[in-house]
N, C-alpha and C positions, 0 to 999 in steps of 0.2 A: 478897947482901943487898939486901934491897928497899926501896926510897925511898917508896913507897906510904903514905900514911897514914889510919890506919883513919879511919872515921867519925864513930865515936865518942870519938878525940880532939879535934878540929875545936870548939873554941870557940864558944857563940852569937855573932851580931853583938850588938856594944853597944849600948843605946840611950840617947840625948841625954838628962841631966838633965831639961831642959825639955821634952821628947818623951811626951806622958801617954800612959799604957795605956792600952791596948784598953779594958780594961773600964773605964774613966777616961771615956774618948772618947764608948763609948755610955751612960754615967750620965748625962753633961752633954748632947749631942743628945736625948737622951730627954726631960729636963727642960724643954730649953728648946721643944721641939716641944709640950710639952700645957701652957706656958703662953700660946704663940702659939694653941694652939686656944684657950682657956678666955678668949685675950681677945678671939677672934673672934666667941667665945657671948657675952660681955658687950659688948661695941663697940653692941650694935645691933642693929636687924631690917635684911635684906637689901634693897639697892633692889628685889629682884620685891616682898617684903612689902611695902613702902610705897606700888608700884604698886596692889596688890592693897586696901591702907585706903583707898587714895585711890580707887580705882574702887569701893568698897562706899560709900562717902561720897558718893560724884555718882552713887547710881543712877538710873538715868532716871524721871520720873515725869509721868504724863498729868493731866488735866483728865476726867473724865466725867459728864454730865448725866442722872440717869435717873429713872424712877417705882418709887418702892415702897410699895406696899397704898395708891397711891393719893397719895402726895408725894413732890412734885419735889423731887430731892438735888442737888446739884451740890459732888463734893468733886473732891481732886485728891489721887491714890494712888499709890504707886510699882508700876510697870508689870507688876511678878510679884504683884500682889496678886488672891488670887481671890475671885470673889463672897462668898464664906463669908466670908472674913475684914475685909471689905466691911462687911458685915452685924451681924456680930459687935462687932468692933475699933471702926469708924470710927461706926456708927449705933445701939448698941446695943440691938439686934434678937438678940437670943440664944434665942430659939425653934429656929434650926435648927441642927442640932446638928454637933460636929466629930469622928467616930466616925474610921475608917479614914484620913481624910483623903486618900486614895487611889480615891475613885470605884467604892469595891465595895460598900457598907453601907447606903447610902439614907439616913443618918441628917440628911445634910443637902441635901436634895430639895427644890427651892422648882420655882415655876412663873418663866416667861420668856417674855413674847407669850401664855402660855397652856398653853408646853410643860413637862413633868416636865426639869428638868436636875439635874446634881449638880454643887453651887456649888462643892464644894473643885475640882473642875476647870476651870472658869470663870472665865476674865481678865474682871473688872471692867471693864480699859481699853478690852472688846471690846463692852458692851454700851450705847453711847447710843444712848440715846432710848429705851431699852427698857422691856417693863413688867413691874416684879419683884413677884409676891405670894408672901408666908414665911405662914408660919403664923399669924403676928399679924395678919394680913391678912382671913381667912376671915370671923371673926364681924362681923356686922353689929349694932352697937350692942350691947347685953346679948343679943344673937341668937345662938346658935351655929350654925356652920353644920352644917348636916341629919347631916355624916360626925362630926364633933365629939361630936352628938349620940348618934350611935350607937357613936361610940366607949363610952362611957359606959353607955349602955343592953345593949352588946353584952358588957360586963366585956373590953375586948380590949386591954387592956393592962397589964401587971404593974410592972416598974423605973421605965415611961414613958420612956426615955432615947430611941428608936428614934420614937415613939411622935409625934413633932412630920412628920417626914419622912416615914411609912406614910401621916399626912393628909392631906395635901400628895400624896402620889401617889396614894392613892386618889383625892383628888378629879381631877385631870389623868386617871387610867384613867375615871376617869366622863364626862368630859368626853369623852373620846377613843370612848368605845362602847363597848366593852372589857369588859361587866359583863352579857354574856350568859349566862353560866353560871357553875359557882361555879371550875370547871376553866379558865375563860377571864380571871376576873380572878386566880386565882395565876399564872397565866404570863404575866400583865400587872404583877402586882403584884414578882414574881420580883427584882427588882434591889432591896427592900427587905426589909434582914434583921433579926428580932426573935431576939435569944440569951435571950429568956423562952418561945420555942414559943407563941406567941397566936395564929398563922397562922387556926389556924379560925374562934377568934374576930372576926378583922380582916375574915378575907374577906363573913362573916353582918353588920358593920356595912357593909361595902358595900354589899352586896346591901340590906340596909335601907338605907341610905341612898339606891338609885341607884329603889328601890320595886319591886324583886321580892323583899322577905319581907314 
């Protein structure tokens, strides 16, 4: 006879009254863990956040002295501010326009010293003492200037949107020499784009304009 006892005699062990189930255990850990999140989300922004308000809040900001189309400005801009927005925002000069804002478009091409740049790439903070002419700049008195003129005479503009910043470059490509043939000012003219196709147009008021038509 054998003293062995199957397995499946063998009793569960008891468990405590007070001893909650399993699934007792993880209902209440569950609970209590997504109200600890949900008051982490309401408590507040993180100190990086508040670093981060508080450093948007003191952004550094310069003083610059410059000329445009001829008057002395003296503002004081925050240090990411670029000529465009200069122009635009601070002096309301909205002739040149804010197309790409990326430096591919031309649309907003002023001169600087004289040279063709494109403002939306251009720190403000970098330019004292400089001398800025936009568009507004060109006409002298009820005078347009000669490119102005041909713009006009030449029909080379449709929307007009483009049409502030091709002046402004053609006139810096005239300036620069650059209007010897009609093949020499499109690959001068090249970093200013019309999405109306007036290319032919534009280039013929050059060319009238610089006096080879």
């Amino acid at each position: 006879m054998t003293t062995e006892t199957s397995e499946s005699a063998v009793s569960p062990p008891t468990r405590s009254p007070s001893e909650p189930s399993r699934r007792t255990f993880i209902a209440t850990t569950s609970a209590v863990g997504g109200v600890m999140a949900a008051g982490g989300l309401v408590a507040g922004p993180s100190p990086l956040g508040a670093e981060e308000a508080v450093a948007a809040e003191a952004s550094p900001s310069s003083g610059v002295s410059l000329s445009v189309n001829g008057e002395r400005h003296t503002v004081t801009v925050d240090n990411r501010t670029s000529l465009l927005d200069l122009l635009r925002e601070h002096l309301g000069l909205t002739g040149s326009k804010k197309g790409c804002n990326a430096g591919a478009c031309g649309a907003c091409t002023v001169l600087v010293d004289g040279r063709r740049v494109n403002s939306c790439l251009t720190l403000a903070v970098r330019l004292e003492g400089a001398e800025v002419t936009t568009i507004e700049g060109l006409e002298k008195g009820d005078r347009l200037h000669p490119l102005q003129q041909a713009f006009i005479d030449q029909d080379a503009f449709q929307c007009g949107y483009c049409t502030p910043g091709q002046i402004v470059s053609g006139v810096g490509c005239m300036q620069e020499g650059h209007t010897d043939s009609p093949e020499e000012i499109r690959e001068w003219m090249s970093g200013s784009l019309c999405r109306c196709g007036c290319y032919v147009k534009i280039v013929r008021a050059v060319e009238q304009a610089s006096g080879r038509k």
